[in-house]
N, C-alpha and C positions, 0 to 999 in steps of 0.2 A: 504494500500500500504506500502509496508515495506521501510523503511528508511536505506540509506548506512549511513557506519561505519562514513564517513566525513562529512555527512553530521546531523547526529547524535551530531556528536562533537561541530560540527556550532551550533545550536542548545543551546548546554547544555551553551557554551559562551554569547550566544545570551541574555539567561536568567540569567544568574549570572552577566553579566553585564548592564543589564537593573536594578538593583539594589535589587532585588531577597532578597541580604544578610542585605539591612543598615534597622535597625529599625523602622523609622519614616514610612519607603515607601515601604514595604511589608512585610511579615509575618514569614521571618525568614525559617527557613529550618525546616519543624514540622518532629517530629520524628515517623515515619508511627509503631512502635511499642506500645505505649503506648495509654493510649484510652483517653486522655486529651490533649488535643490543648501544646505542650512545643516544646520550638524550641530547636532543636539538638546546635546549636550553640551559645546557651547560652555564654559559657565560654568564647567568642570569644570575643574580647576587639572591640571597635568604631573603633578604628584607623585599628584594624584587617580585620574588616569588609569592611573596607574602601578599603584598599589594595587588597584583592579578589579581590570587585569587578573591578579596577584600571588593574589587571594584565590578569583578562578576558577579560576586552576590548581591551587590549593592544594587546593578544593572536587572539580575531577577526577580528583585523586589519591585521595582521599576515597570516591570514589561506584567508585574500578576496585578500591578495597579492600573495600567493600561495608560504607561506614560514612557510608552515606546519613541514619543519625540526628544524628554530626554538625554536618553539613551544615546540613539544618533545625532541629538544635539540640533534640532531644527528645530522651526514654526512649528505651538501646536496645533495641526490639525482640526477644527470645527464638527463639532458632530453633530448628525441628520437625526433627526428624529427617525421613528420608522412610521410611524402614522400618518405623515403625509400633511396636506392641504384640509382644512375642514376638520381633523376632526379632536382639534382641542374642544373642551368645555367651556364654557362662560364662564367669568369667575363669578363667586357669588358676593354679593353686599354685606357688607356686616351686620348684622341684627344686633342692636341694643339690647340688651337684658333689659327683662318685662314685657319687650313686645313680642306678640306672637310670630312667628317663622311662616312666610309664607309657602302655601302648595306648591308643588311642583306644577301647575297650571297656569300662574301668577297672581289667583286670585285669592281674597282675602277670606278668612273663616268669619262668619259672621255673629257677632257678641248679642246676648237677649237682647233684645230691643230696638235691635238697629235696622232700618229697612234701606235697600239700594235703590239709588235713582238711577235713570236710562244713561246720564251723562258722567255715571260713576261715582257722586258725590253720595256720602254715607249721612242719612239721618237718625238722629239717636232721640226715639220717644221718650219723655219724659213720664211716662204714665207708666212705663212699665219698674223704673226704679221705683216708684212709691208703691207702698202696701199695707 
C-alpha cells in the first residue's frame, strides 16, 4: 500500500526521534554504499546527535498538531471549511434573563392576557390581571 507524502514524513520523524541517531541506543545511520557496517554520521559530535534527534520530536509534535507550516517554515496555510457556501447558522441574539426565548419560528409565546394585533403590536388587557 503506498504511503502519502505526510505521512511519509510522520514516519521519517517518528524514527529519528525514537533515537535512530544517539550511539549507545541504535546503530547510527549505516551508509547503504559501502559493504562494511560504518555509520554515515560518524562526524557528527554527541551533542549533534543529540539535537537531531530533540528537533524531530519537537517537529512530531508539530505535524500531530497540524502545524506542518512550521515545520517547513512557510505561510500558514488558511483552512476551508468543509460545509461550503450556505450553510452556517444564524447567530442567535442574546436573551436577557427574564425574558422569554423565543421559538424556533420567530414568534413570541403569548402571556395571559395579551391579545395580537394584524400589525404585530401586542395588547395587554387589563381585566385579566384583576381578580
Amino acid at each position: 500500500m503506498p504511503v502519502s507524502p505526510g505521512e511519509g514524513l510522520r514516519l521519517v520523524f517518528e524514527v529519528i526521534s525514537s533515537g535512530l541517531f544517539l550511539p549507545p541506543l541504535g546503530p547510527g545511520l549505516l551508509d547503504p554504499c559501502e559493504k562494511e557496517s560504518i555509520d554515515a554520521l560518524l562526524s557528527l559530535s554527541r551533542q549533534q546527535r543529540i539535537d537531531i534527534t530533540h528537533h524531530a520530536q519537537q517537529a512530531l509534535r508539530l505535524l500531530t498538531f497540524r502545524q506542518l507550516y512550521k515545520v517547513l517554515g512557510i505561510e500558514e496555510i488558511p483552512r476551508f471549511k468543509k460545509g461550503g457556501f450556505g450553510t452556517r447558522k444564524r447567530r442567535r441574539d442574546d436573551i436577557a434573563e427574564g425574558e422569554e426565548e423565543d421559538s424556533g419560528d420567530g414568534k413570541k409565546d403569548k402571556k395571559e392576557g395579551e391579545e395580537s394585533m394584524e400589525n404585530g403590536a401586542t395588547v395587554v388587557s387589563t381585566e385579566a390581571g384583576k381578580k
